[in-house]
N, C-alpha and C positions, 0 to 999 in steps of 0.2 A: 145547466142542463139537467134533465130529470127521467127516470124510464117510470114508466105502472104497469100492470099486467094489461092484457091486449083483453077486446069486447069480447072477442070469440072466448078465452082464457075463465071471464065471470062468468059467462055464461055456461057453458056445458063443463065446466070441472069447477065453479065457485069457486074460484083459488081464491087465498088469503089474500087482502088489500096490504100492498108492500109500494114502497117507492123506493127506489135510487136516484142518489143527486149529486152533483158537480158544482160545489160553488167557491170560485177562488182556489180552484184548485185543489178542493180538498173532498173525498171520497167518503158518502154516508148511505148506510140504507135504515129505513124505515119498517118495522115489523110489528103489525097490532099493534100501533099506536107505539113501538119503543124504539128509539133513534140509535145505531149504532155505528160509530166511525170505524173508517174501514182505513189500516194506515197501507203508507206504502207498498213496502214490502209482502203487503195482503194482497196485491193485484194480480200476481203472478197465482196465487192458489185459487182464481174463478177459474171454473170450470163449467162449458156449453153444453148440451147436452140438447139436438135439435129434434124435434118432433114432427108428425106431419102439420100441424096448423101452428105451435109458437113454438119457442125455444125454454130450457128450464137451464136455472141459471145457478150454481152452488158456490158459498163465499164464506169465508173464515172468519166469524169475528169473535174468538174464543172458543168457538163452536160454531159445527157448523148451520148453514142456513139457506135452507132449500127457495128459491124463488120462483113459483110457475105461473109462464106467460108472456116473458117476452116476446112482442113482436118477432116476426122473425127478421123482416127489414130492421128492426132498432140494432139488431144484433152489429152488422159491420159498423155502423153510428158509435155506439158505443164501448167495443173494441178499438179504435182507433181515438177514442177521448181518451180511455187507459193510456193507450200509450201516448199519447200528448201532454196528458196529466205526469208519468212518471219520468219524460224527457225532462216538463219543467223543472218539476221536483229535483229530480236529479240533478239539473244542470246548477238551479238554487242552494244546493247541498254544497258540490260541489264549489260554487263562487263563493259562498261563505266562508268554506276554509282556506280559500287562497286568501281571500280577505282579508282573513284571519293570521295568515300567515306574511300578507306583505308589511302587515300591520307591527306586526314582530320583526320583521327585516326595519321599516322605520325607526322603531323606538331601540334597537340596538345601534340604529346609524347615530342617532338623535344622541345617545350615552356615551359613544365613543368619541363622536364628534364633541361634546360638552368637555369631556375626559382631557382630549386631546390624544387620545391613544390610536394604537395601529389597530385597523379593523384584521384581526391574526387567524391564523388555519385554525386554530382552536374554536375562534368563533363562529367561525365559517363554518366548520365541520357541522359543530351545533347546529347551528340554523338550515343547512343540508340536509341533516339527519330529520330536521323536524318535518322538514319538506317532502321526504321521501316515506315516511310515516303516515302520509295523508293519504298515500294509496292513491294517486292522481295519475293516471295513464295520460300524455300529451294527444298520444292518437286519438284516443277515445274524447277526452274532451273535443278537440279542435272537430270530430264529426258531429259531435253532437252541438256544438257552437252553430257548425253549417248545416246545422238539420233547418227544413222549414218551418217547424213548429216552435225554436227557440228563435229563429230571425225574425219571427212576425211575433212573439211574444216582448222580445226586445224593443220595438220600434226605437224611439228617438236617443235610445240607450245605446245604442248598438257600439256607435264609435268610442262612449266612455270604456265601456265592458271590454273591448274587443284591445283598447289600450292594458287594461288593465292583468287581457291574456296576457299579453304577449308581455308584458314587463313581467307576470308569471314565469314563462318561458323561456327568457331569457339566457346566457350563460354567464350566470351568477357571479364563477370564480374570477372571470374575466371584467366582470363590472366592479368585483371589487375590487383589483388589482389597479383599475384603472381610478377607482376611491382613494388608494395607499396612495396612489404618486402626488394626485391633487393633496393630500393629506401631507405629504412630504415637503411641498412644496411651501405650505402652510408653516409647517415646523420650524424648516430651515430659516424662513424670514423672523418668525415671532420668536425665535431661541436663538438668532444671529449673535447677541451680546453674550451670552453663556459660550457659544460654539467659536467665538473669539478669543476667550479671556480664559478659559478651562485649561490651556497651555501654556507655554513661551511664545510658542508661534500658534496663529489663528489653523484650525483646522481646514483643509482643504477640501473641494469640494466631493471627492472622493470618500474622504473618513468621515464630513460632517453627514454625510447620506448613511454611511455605514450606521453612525451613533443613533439616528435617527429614526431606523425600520425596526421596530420593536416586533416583529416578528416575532413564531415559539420560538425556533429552529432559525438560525444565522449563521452562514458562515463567512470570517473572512480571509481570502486570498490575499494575503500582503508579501508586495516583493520586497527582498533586502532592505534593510534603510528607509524604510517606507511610512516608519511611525507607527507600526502596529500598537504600543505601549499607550501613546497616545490616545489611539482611538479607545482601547480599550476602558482605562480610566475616564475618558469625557462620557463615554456611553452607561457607566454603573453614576456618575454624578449626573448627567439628563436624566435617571430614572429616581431618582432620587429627586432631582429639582420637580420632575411633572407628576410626584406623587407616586410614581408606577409600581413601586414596591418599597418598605422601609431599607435604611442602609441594614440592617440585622439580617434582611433578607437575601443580601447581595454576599455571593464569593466569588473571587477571583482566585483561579488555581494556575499554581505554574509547577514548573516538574521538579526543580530546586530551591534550596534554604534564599540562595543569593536571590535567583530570578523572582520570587514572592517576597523578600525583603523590598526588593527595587519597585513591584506592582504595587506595596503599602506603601512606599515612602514618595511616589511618585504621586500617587493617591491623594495622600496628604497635603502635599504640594499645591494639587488644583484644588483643593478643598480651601486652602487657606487663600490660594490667589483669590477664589471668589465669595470670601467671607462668610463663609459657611459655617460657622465654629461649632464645636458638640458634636457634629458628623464623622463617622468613623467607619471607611469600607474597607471589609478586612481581607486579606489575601494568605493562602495557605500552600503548601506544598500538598499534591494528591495524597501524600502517604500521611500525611499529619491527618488529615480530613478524614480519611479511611480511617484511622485510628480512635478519633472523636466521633463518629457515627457507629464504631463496633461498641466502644462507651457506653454511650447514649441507648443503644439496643440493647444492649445485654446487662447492663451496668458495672462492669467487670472491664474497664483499659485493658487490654492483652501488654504481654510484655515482650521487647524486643532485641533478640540477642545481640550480640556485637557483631557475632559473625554471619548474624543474617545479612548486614547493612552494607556492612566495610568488605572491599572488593577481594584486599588480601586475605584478610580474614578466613569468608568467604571459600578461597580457594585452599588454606588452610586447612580448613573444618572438612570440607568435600575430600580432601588428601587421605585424612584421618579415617573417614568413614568407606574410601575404595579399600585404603589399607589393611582396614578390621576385615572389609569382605574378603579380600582374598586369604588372609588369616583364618580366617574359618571353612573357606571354601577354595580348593586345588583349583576345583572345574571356572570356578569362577577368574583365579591367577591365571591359566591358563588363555583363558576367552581371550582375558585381557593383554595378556602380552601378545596375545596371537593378534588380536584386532588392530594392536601399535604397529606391530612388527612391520605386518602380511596385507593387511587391509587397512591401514590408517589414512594412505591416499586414497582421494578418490578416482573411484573407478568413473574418470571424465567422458563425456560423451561425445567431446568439442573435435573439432579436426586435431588429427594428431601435430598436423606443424602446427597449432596453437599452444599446443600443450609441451612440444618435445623441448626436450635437456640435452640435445645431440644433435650432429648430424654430420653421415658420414661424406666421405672424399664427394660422393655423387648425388650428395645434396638432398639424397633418403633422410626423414626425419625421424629421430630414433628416445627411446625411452630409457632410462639408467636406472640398474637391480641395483640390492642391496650387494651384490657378489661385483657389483660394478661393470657388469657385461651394459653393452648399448644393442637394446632389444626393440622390433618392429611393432610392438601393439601393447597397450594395456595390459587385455590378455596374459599375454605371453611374461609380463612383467609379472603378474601374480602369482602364477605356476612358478616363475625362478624365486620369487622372492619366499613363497611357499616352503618349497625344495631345499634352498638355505636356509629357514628356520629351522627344519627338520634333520638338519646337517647330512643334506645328501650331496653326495657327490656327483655332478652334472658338469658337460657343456655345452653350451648354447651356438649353434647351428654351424658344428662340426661340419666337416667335408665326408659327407659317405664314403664309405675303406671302399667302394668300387668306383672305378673310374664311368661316369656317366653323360660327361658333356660334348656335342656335339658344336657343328658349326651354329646351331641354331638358338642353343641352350648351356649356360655354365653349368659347373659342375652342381648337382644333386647333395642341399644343405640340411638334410630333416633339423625340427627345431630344437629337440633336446637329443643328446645320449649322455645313455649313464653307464662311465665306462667300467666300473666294478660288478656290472652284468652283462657288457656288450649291447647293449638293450636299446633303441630307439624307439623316440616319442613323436608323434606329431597332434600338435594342436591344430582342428579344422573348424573355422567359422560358420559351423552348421547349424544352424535352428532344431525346435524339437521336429521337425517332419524332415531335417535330414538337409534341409533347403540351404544354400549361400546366399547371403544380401547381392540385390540385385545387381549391384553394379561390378559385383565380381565377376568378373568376365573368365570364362570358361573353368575353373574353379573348382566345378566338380571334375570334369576332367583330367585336372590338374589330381585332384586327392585318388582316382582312380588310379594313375601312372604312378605314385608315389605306392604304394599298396602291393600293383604287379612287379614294381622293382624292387622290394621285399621280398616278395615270394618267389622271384625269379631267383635271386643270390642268396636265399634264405637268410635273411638276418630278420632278427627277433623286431618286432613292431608294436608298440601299446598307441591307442590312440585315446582322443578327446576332443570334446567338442564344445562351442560355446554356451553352448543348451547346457550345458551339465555344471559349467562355470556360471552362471546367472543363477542356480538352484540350490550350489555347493555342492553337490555329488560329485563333481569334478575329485575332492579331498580324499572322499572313503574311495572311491575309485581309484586315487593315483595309489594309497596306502593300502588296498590289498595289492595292487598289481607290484610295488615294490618289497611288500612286505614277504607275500607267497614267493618273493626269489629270494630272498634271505638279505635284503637291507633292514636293516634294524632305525629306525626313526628314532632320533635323538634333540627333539625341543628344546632350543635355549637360547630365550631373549637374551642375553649374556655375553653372545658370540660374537668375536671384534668383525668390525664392517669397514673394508677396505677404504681407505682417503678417496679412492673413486666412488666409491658407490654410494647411492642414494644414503640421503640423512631420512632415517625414520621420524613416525613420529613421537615425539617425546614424551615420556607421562605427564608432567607437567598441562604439556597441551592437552591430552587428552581428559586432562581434567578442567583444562578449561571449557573445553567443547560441551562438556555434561554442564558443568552450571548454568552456559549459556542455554543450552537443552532444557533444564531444570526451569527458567526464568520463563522462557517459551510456554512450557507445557505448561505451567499456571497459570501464566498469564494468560492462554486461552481458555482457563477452564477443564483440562483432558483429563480423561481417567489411562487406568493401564489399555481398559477393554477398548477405548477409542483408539488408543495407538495401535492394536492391534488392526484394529476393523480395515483402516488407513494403511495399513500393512500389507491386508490382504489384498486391498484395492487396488496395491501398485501393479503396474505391467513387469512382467517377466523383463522386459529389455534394460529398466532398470539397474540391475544385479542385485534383486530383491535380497539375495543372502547376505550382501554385505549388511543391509537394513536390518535382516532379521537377526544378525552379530551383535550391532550397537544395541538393539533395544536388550537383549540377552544382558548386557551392561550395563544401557539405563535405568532398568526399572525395578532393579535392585538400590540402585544409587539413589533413587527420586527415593523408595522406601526407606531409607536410612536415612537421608534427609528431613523427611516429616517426622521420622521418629526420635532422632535427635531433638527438633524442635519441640515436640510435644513430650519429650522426657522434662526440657526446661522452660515449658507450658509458655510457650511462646510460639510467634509466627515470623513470617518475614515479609519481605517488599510485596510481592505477588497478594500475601495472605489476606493485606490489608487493604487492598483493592478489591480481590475478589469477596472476604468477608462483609466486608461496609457496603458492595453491589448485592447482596446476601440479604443482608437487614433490610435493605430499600426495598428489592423484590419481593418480599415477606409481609410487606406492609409498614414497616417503619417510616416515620413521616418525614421528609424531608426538610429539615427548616428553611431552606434557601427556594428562593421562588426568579432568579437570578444566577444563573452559573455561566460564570465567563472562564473558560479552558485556553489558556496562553500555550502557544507553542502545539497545538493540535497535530499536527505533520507526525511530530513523533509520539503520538498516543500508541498504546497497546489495545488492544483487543480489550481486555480488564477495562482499562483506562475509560475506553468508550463506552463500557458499558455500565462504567459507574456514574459517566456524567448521564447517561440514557437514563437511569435508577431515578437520580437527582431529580428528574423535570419529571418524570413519569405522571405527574398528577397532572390536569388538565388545567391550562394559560400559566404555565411555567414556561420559562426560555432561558435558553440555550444560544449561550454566541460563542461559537468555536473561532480564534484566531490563529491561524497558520501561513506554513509555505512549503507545498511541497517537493517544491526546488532543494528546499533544503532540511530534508526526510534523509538524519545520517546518524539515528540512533537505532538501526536495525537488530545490533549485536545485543539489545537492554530492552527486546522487547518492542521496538517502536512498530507499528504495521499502516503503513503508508497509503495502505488503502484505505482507512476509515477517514483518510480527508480528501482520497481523489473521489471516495462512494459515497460522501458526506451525505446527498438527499438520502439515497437507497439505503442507507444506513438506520436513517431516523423518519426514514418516509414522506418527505419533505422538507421544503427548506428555500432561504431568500441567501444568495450567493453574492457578496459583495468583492470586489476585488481593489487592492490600493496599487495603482503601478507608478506611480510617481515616489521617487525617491528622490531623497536629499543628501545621498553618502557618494556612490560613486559616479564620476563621470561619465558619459553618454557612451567613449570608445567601450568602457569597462563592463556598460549593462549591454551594449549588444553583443560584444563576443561572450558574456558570460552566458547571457539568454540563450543566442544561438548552440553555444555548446553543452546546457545541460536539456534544451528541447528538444537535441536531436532522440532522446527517447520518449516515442510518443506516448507512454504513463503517464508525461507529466502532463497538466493542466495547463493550458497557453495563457499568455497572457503578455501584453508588450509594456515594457520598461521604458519608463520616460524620467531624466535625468534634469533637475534642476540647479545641480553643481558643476561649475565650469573649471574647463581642464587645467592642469598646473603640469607642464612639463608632458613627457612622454608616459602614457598610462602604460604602457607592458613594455618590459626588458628580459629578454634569456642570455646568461652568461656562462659559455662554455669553458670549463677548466681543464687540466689534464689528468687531475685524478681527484680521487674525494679527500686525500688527504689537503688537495688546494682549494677548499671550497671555502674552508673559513675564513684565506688570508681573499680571498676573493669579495666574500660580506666586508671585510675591513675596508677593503680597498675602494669600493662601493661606498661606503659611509662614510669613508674620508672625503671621497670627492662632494658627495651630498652635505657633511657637516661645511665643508670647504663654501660651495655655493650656496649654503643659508648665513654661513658670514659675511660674505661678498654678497649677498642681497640680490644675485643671479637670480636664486629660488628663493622666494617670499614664504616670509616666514607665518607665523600665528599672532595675534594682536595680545592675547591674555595669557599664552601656554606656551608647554616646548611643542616641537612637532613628536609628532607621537610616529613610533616604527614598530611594528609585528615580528617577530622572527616565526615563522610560523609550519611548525613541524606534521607532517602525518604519525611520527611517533615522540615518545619523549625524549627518545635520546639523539635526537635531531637539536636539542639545545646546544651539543658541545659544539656548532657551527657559531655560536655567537661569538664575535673579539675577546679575548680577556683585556680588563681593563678598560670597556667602553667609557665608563660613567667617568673617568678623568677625561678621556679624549674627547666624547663629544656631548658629555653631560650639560654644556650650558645651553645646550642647543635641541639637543635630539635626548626623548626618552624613548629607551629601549626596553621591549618585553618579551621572553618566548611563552606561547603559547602550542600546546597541540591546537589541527583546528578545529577538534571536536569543543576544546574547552571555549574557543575562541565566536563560537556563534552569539550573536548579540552583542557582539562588541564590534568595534571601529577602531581605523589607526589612520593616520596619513598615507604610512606606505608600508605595504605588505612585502617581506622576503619569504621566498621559499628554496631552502638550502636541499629542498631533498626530490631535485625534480628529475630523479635518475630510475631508469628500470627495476622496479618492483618498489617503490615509492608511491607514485601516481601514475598509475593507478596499484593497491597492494595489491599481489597475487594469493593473498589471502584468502580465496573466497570462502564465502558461508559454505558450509558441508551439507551433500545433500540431503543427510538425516535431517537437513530440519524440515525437510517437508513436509515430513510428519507431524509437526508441533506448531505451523505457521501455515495461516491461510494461504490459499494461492496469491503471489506478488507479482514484484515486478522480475522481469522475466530478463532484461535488457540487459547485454553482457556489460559488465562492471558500473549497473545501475546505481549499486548505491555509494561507489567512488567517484563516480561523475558529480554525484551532489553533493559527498565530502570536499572535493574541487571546488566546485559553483562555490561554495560557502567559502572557501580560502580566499577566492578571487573578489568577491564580494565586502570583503572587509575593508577592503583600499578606498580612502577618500581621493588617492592622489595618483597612487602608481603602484604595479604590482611587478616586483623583480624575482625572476626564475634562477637558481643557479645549477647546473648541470654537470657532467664529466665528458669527457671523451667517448666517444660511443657506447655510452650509456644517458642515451636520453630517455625520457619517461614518454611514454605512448600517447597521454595528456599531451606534453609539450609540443611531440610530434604533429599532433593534430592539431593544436595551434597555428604552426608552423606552416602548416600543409593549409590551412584556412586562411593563411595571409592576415595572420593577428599580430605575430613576431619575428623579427628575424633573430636565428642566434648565432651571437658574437660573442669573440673575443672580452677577455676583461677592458679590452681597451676601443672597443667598439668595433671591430672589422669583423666583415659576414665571416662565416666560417659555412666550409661545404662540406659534406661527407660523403662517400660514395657506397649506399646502400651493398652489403654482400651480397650477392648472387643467388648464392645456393640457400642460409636462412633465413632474409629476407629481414632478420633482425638485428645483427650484430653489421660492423660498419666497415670498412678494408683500411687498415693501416699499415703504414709502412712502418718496418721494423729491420734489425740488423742482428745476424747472426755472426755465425765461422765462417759460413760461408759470403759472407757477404750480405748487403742489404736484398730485401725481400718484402713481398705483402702477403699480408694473411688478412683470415677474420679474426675479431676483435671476439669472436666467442670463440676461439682456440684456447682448449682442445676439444671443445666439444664440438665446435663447429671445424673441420680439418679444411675447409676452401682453402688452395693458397693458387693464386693462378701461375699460370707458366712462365717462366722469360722468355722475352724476343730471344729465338737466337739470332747470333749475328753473322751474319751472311758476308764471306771475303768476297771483299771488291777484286773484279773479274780484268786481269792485264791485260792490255793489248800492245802489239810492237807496232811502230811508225815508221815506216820505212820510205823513203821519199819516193815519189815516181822517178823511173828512169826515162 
């Protein structure tokens, strides 16, 4: 199509001779004989300008260009060819780069698929990223697809183009997902003969998928026994067999000398089954790695002390460096004996019958000072335990010198007096606005009445509140108000602590506490100012002061720490984690394009973020193998969320899970499942057993005290070594039977027989293990000598300083002894035996028990019953014999004083018989 200026136009204004034309879609005008294209983008700057007889027409072609004459009818003509002309245009633009772009989605399907490789989020991301670069709105396209002017330009085209949208359109990630599995499926069959012969036993369908999804980002869920070891080595040799990266490129990291011994030599093993020779996949401990990448960065090995490594050491060194502090510093001796003394327990927030050391006649749950008084509240334990450090002299809830009780109320106990001033104390549960927790019922009332009966009999009253105690002003408060009457305060960690009264905590410990402290805080990376910030963060409810004590401690101690290290230009465990995570981040190049992390569950914060370093550069992977069932290095650093957040971690990720195991029998994975999933942290997953039962898988044998626990394992192994002679119980075709003895501490070994290896050495090999050392390993039949209250579960818990130095966890009361258990339970091929005491069973067991796992008997197999105490719902009733005669009490006597009452016994009532008359 064409415009010229209109008759009228030549005639009465001679306008220049100019044409505009349209052909094939492409925009030209004509001026004095000179042609000039007009491009796209130039359409939008004509501008109309309408007169009374034509129209005058202005357009950009470098410069502008006046045109007079347009018809004034061509005008909507040719306004609407514009825009017909710039849909096409555009729409052509537009196709070309999907085009363009699906053309690039082929030829990467085309290389992968040649490759054999997995089409990976790396890739993906790439080709997304190009795709959203193109600046392609779907709205916008799809209307202008269904404009008129591109349907009827389209004709016999329509249905190719309109395919061609919509495979634009599509949802990519999900088409290629559904690429991976056909991809898989391919794998599996064409690498059947590798994914057979790479082990002992052929991989199962489970692991040979795991080994197979080359993924960046993998992780694998394997339960107990389940061959994780396996998979891992078959998957760095397929990548090696399909080219995927050299073996130079490949590490496998474990968290131990031994466990990365066993990852090379296992290694080697499949290498050689499938005649692979010259290939060498190396496997390293995290800390050696970090040590070689600080190397490699800096060219300077760091050096590493003894007492950074070794545990005693360790605790040694840290002795040394509290000891110089308080040598130099009173205020600092001070803190710290005060922090052991006074505040070393923590101020618990659990119900107090969870917590209590007592409880009286009436079944009140009660708390025990260092003066050995049984006190009602935490609280209340601090202010005494306080008060005796300070060598005051107190009683705790004296009977007020006035007589006050009525029929309706005992007598009137305020909670302290201090009788070398006459002086009563009362501590009140008040908030800072003066307030009582809700569910104190009448309360204030109660602190009202206690106040006018002060001022009615005049005796002297100091008070306090819990506001003040959460703050520490509670302290300088109690010390003027004692001080201004003439007590003289006399500090002295020193002062013997009655056989009743609480055991403080011991230096020792408290220097264990800090190293563990110390391993935390590196391991996440923390400065002073961070602990701080986190400090300030915490809620008042709390008892923020006790927090603000310890760090008063720590961060002297962490300073003397690094400065010890850096006197003998060394680091330690942490350093070389987070140093070597240093280098990477910086830019240092990673050599390994392949990083397989064994045992991931107990990764540190460090830990993840140095494998996160490792892959940083784009189509590196990452195959994390864990379980977080059994997440029971929490004390060393482990943070158990970096495998429950594995995606949210690294931002993605292909989740494989192995639930088929080959170690324990079916009874063993379900009550072991069911009992470490009741906290729901952990990751589900169900446990399927392809080893079949030998005998009874759970035994609990109750003794009468722990000095009988031992001849109880003996007595147990005689009849077990007894029945693999007599061939009752089948024995092993190649080996002896293997037996665990398997402690929560180490001195849980002296349960073993002396003299086993004559008795039943030709038959049974026996080993104690703690079960921390015992993870990764297997026995026939697992014992557990120490299944008595505060065993299993410890009452050790983590202190709550660590929240400061550990991301948020798992929350779940004795979450991470539950999975110290899973893991004791989980090591039995055959049978897992409990031994226990007389009411002292462990809260574990109980719950067994009460779950219909176990019944527990006698050593000689008969149920045994107990009859839960009454009043502390913990300790058991037994019958016992005094002076007076036999009697029951509770089994937590004296702390627990239940004793119930005897029948009395009612004389039988005579009657005379007198015959009738």
């Amino acid at each position: 199509m064409e415009w010229k200026p209109s008759f009228l136009s030549r005639l009465f204004r001679r306008a220049a001779s100019w044409r505009l034309k349209i052909e094939n879609d492409q925009f030209s005008v004509t001026l004095n004989e000179q042609t000039y294209p007009i491009p796209l983008e130039a359409f939008s700057s004509l501008r109309f300008r309408d007169g009374l007889l034509w129209t005058n027409v202005t357009v950009w072609v470098g410069n502008e260009i006046h045109l007079v004459g347009l018809r004034k009818s061509a005008r909507h003509t040719l306004s609407n060819q514009l825009r017909a002309v710039t849909s096409r245009q555009n729409f052509r633009t537009y196709y070309a780069k999907i085009m363009g772009w699906l053309k690039l989605v082929d030829q990467v399907a085309l290389t992968v698929d040649a490759e054999h490789r997995w089409l990976t989020h790396d890739m993906q991301h790439e080709l997304l990223s190009e795709k959203d670069a193109l600046k392609i709105d779907d709205a916008d396209l799809k209307a202008l697809f269904d404009s008129p002017v591109i349907q009827t330009a389209l004709g016999d085209n329509k249905t190719r183009v309109l395919g061609r949208l919509r495979q634009w359109s599509q949802d990519w990630p999900t088409h290629w997902q559904t690429r991976n599995k056909a991809h898989m499926i391919r794998e599996l069959d064409a690498c059947s003969d590798l994914l057979d012969n790479v082990e002992s036993r052929e991989l199962n369908d489970e692991q040979a998928k795991a080994v197979v999804c080359f993924d960046n980002r993998v992780q694998l869920i394997a339960s107990a026994g389940s061959g994780k070891t396996s998979t891992m080595v078959a998957k760095a040799i397929y990548a090696v067999h399909r080219g995927f990266v050299a073996p130079s490129e490949i590490i496998m990291l474990a968290f131990n000398k031994d466990a990365a011994q066993e990852l090379q030599e296992r290694g080697a093993q499949s290498l050689g089954r499938l005649g692979m020779a010259g290939v060498t996949i190396n496997a390293l401990t995290f800390h050696s790695l970090g040590l070689t990448i600080i190397g490699g960065a800096t060219g300077k090995k760091p050096s590493v002390p003894n007492w950074a490594t070794k545990a005693n050491l360790g605790l040694e060194k840290l002795g040394v460096i509290v000891d110089a502090l308080k040598d130099r510093s009173d205020e600092f001796r001070t803190k710290w004996d005060l922090f052991r003394l006074v505040f070393g327990r923590d101020h618990s927030t659990a119900p107090l019958r969870d917590v209590a050391e007592a409880f009286d006649r009436e079944g009140e749950a009660r708390l025990i000072t260092l003066n050995g008084e049984h006190v009602a509240s935490q609280e209340e334990r601090l202010i005494a335990n306080w008060l005796f450090y300070n060598g005051v002299e107190y009683a705790y809830e004296r009977p007020y010198e006035h007589d006050t009780a009525t029929a309706d109320h005992r007598q009137y106990a305020p909670d302290f007096y201090y009788p070398q001033l006459n002086l009563y104390h009362e501590h009140f549960a008040f908030d800072a606005e003066g307030q009582a927790p809700a569910h104190f019922v009448n309360y204030a009332e109660g602190a009202d009445w206690k106040r006018k009966a002060h001022a009615s009999y005049g005796t002297q009253l100091i008070e306090s509140t819990s506001h003040q105690l959460r703050t520490g002003e509670i302290f300088a408060h109690l010390s003027q108000e004692l001080t201004s009457r003439g007590v003289e305060l006399d500090p002295n960690p020193d002062r013997p602590i009655p056989d009743s009264g609480l055991v403080p905590l011991e230096h020792i410990d408290l220097v264990k506490v800090l190293r563990s402290f110390i391993s935390h805080y590196k391991s996440n990376s923390l400065t002073a100012a961070i602990l701080h910030e986190r400090y300030d963060a915490l809620p008042i409810s709390v008892f923020k002061f006790r927090y603000k004590m310890f760090l008063e401690l720590a961060i002297p101690v962490i300073e003397g720490w690094d400065a010890a290290l850096k006197e003998e230009r060394g680091i330690d465990f942490e350093d070389m984690i987070n140093l070597a995570a240093d280098c990477l981040e910086r830019g240092y190049q990673s050599p390994y394009r392949l990083v397989m992390a064994d045992e991931y569950q107990d990764a540190s914060r460090a830990r993840a973020r140095l494998c996160r370093a490792l892959v940083q550069e784009p189509h590196s992977h990452l195959f994390a193998v864990g379980d977080d069932w059994q997440s029971i290095n929490r004390f060393a650093g482990a943070d158990v969320s970096v495998m429950t957040g594995f995606v949210e971690w690294y931002g993605h990720g292909e989740v494989f899970r192995l639930e088929k195991t080959y170690r324990c029998p079916q009874a063993i994975c379900d009550a072991s499942s069911q009992f470490v999933a009741k906290n729901p942290a952990q990751l589900q997953k169900t446990v399927i057993s392809v080893t079949e039962p030998i005998g009874p898988e759970f035994l609990a044998f109750q003794l009468s005290s722990r000095d009988q626990v031992q001849n109880g394992l003996r007595q147990y192994l005689d009849d077990l070594h007894q029945q693999l002679s007599t061939g009752v119980v089948p024995g092993a075709s190649d080996r002896l039977i293997t037996v665990f003895v398997l402690g929560r501490y180490k001195a849980d070994a002296q349960f073993i027989p002396h003299g086993w290896e004559q008795r039943y050495g030709n038959k049974l090999e026996i080993r104690f293990k703690t079960v921390h050392t015992s993870k990764g390993d297997q026995a026939d039949y697992v014992l557990l000598p120490g299944m008595m209250a505060g065993g299993f579960p410890s009452m050790k818990g983590d202190d709550p300083v660590f929240g400061l130095v550990m991301p948020k966890g798992d929350t779940y009361l004795h979450g991470e002894e539950r999975r110290l258990f899973y893991v004791a339970l989980t090591r039995a091929r055959r049978s897992v035996v409990m031994f226990t005491v007389t009411a002292r069973n462990s809260l574990f067991l109980t719950e067994l028990v009460n779950d219909g796992v176990v019944i527990v008997t006698d050593i000689k197999g008969e149920p045994i019953q107990e009859k839960r105490c009454p009043v502390c719902q913990h300790g058991v009733v037994l019958q016992r014999s005094g002076k007076f005669g036999d009697f029951e009490s509770c089994s937590g006597f004296p702390r627990c004083k239940y004793k119930p009452e005897k029948p009395t016994k009612k004389r039988a009532r005579q009657t005379s018989f007198r015959p009738r008359r």
